[in-house]
C-alpha positions in Angstrom: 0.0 0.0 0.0 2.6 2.6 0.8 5.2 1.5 -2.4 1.5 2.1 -4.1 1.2 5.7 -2.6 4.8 6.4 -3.5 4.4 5.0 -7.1 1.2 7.1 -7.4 2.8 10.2 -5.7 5.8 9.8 -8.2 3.5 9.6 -11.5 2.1 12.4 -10.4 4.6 14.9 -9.9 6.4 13.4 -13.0 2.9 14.2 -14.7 3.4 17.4 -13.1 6.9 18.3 -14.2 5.7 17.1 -17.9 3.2 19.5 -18.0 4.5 22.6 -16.8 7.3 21.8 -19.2 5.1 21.4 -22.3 3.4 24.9 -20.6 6.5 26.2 -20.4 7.7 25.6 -23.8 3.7 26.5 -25.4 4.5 30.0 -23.5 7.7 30.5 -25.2 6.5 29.3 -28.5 3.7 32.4 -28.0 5.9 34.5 -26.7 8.2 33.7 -30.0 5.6 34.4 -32.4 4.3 37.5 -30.7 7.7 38.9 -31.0 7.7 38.0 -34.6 4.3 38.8 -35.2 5.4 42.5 -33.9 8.6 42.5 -36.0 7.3 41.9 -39.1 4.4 44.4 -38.1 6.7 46.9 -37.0 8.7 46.4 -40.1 5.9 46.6 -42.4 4.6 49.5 -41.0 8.2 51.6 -41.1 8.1 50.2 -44.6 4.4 51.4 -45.3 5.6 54.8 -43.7 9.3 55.0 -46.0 7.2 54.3 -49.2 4.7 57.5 -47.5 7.8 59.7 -47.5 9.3 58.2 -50.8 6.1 59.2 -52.6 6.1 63.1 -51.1 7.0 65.4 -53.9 10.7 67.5 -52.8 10.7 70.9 -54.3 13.7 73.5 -53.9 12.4 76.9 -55.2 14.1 80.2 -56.4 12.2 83.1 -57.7 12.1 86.9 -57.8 10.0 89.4 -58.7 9.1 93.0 -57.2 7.4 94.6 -53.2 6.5 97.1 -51.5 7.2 98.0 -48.3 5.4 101.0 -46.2 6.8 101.5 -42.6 6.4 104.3 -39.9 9.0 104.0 -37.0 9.1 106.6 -34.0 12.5 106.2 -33.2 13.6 108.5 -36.3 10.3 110.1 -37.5 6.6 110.0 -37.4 7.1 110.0 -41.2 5.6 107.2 -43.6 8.1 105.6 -45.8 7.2 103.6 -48.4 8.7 102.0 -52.0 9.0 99.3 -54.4 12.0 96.7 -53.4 13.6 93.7 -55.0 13.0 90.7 -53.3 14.6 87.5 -54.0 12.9 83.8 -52.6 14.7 80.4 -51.6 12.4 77.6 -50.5 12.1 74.2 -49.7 8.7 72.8 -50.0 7.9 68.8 -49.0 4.0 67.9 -50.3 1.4 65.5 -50.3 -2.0 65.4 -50.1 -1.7 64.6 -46.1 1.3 67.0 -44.8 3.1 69.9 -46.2 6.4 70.6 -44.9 8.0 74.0 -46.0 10.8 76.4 -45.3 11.0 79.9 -46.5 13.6 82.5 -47.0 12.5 86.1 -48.5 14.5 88.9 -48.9 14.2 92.2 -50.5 16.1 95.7 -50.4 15.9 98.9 -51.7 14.8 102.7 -50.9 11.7 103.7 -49.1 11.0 107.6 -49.1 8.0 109.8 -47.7 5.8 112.0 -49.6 6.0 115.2 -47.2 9.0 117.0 -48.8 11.3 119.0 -46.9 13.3 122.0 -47.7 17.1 121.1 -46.9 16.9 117.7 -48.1 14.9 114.2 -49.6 14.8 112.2 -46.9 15.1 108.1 -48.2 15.3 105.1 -46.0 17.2 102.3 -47.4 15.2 98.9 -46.6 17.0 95.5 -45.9 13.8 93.2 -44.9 14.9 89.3 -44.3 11.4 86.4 -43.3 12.9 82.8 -42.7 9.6 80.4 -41.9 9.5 76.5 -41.3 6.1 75.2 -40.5 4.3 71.5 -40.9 1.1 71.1 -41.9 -1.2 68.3 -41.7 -4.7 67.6 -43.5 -7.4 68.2 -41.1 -10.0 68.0 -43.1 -11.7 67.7 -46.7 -14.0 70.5 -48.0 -16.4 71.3 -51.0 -16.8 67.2 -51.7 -13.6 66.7 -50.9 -12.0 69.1 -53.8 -10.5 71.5 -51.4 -7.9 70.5 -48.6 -7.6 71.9 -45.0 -4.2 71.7 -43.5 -3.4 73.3 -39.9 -0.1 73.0 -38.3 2.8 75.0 -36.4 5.3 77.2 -37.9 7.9 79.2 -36.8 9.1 82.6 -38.1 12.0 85.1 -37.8 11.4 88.2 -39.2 14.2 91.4 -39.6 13.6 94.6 -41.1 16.7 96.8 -40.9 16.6 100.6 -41.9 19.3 103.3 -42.6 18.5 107.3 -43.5 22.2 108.3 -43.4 20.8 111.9 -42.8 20.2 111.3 -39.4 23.9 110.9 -38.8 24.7 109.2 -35.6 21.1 108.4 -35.5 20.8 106.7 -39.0 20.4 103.1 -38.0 16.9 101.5 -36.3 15.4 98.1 -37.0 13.6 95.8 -35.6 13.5 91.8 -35.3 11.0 89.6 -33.7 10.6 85.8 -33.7 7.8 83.7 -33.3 6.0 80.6 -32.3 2.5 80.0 -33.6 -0.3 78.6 -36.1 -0.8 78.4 -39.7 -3.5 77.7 -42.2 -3.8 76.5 -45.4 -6.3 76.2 -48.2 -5.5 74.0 -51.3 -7.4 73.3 -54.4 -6.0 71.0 -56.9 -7.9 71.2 -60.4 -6.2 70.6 -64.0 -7.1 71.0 -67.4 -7.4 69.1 -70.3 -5.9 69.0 -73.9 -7.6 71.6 -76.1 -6.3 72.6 -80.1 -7.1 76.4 -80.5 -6.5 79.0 -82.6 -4.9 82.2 -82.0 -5.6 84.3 -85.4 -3.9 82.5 -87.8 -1.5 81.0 -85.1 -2.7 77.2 -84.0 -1.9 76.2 -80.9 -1.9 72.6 -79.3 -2.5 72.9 -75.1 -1.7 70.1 -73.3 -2.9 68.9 -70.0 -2.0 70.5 -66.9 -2.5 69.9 -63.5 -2.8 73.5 -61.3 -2.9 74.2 -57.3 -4.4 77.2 -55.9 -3.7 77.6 -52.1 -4.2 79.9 -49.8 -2.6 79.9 -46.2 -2.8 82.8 -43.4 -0.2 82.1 -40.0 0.1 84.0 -36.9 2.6 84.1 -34.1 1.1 83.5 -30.8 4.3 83.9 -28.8 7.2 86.1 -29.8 10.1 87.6 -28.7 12.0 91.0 -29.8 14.8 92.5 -30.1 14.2 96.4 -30.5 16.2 99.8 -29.1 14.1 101.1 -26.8 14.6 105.1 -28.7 16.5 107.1 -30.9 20.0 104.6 -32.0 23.3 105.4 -33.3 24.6 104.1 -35.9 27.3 102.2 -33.6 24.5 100.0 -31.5 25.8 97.4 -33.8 29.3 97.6 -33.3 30.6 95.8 -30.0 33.7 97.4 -29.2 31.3 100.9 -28.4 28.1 98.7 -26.8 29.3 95.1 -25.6 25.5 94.0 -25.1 21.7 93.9 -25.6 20.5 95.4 -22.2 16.6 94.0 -21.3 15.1 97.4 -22.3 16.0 96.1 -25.7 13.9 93.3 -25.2 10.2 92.6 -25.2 7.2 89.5 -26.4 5.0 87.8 -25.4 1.2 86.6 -26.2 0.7 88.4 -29.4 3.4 91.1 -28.3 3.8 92.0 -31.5 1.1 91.6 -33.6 2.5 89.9 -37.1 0.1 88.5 -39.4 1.0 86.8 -43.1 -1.0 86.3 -45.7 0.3 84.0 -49.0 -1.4 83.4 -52.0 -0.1 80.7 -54.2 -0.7 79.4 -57.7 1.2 76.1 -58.6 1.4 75.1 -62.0 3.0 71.9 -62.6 5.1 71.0 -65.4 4.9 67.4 -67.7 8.5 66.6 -66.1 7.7 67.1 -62.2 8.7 70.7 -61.8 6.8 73.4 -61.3 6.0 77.0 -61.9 5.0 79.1 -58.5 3.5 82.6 -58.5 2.6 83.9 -55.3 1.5 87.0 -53.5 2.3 87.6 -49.8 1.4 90.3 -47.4 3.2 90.6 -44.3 1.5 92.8 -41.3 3.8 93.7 -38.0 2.4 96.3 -35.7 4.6 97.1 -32.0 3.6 99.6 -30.2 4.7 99.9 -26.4 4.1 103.4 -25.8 6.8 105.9 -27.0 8.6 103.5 -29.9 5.9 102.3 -32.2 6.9 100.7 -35.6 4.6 99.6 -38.0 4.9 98.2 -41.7 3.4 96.2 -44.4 4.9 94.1 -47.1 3.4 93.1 -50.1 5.7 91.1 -52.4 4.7 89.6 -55.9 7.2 86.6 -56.6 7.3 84.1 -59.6 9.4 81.0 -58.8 10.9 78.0 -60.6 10.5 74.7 -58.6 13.1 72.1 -59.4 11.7 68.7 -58.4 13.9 66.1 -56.7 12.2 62.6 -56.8 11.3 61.6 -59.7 7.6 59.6 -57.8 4.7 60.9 -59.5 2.1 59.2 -57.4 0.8 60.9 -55.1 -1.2 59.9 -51.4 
């Protein structure tokens, strides 16, 4: 009876140890599929993702064409300056139906002057104005049965508008720069045309299809921070050897401290071999005004670009 009980007690914790072994090795097999299961899920999503970014169209941009400027700044006069400057455009501009990735250099120079006329001499402002931009925008929505596409994202900005009237003498130099952190919009209609014979007089002409995008986008900064003299400069506030440093009376932002709004109007019109023709308007608004320095201009630059297409992908998402 007891070798019986010690036979049976063996069987079963041998029957015991067999199991939890086969358990054991059923856990692991799981556990090894699982982690190959998520591998190969993980790798076909990066994949999935890669062929997403493959297929965005790359873009680098240069283009000119002509602005205008209009300013008043305390610190020198209560005047109105204003004039036509040249402005010159570098871009690069990542696209897809589902995020838009852009970043923006504009620059233009040349000489604002005021209406009112003065006896002893014509005053002029010579205008250096510089806009760098980076902002990513994503598709938030669909509009107009789906023809028109919503895209919201951040963007960040650094703006610099530099001004000389060499009349003023030591008091010839005054600008002001102000960065910012905030929100951008964007409209975009995609529409095309098709292939049409016509004729001109007695000039035929053959148009081919073409695919166009009209867009639209409007970004403000809701944080910002300036740098700005505080009154009248001199011309050697740049030069460190005379002022070492940028005191905190220089310095001011905050919500909407100052109040920069930009307007761009774009009109796309792509080419058979994946580049593009750009023509686009923007309007640049800054207002500052803390009491006994306020600035204020406007920018309105016309610009028509050539866009020189990198991948050679013509799908599109």
């Amino acid at each position: 009876m007891v070798q019986a009980d010690i036979k049976q007690t063996f069987l079963n914790k041998n029957c015991s140890h067999i199991y939890f072994s086969k358990m054991r090795s059923l856990i692991g097999i799981i556990i090894l599929l699982v982690a190959l299961g998520s591998t190969s899920w993980g790798q076909e999503e990066s994949k999935t993702r890669k062929d997403e970014r493959r297929e965005r169209d790359k873009y680098l941009g240069l283009g000119t064409g002509f602005s205008y400027v209009k300013v008043t700044d305390n610190n020198t006069s209560p005047l109105r300056y204003k004039g036509i400057t040249i402005p010159a455009n570098l871009s690069f501009l990542v696209h897809s139906e589902k995020i838009i990735k852009s970043f923006e250099t504009d620059f233009s120079y040349g000489n604002l002057t005021t209406p009112t006329e003065l006896p002893w001499y014509n005053p002029t402002n010579t205008s250096y104005y510089i806009s760098l931009r980076y902002n990513i925008l994503y598709r938030f929505k669909q509009l107009a049965e789906d023809r028109i596409n919503w895209y919201l994202g951040p963007e960040f900005n650094i703006n610099g508008h530099f001004r000389v009237n060499y009349k003023y003498g030591n008091s010839a130099f005054t600008f002001d720069n102000y960065n910012g952190i905030g929100l951008a919009t964007r409209f975009e209609f995609p529409f095309h045309y098709r292939a049409k014979k016509m004729k001109l007089w007695f000039i035929k002409l053959n148009r081919r299809d073409r695919d166009l995008r009209l867009s639209w986008q409007l970004s403000t900064p809701f944080v910002s921070f300036m740098i700005r003299p505080t009154y009248v400069t001199i011309t050697n506030f740049i030069d460190p050897d005379l002022q070492s440093k940028i005191t905190a009376d220089h310095i001011s932002g905050g919500f909407f401290v100052p109040f920069n709004l930009r307007s761009q109007t774009e009109l796309h019109y792509i080419l058979h071999n994946g580049n593009a023709i750009r023509l686009s308007y923007v309007w640049n608004f800054f207002h500052h005004d803390p009491g006994y320095n306020k600035v204020q201009s406007a920018y309105h630059g016309l610009t028509l670009s050539l866009l020189f297409k990198f991948n050679n992908n013509s799908d599109k998402q």
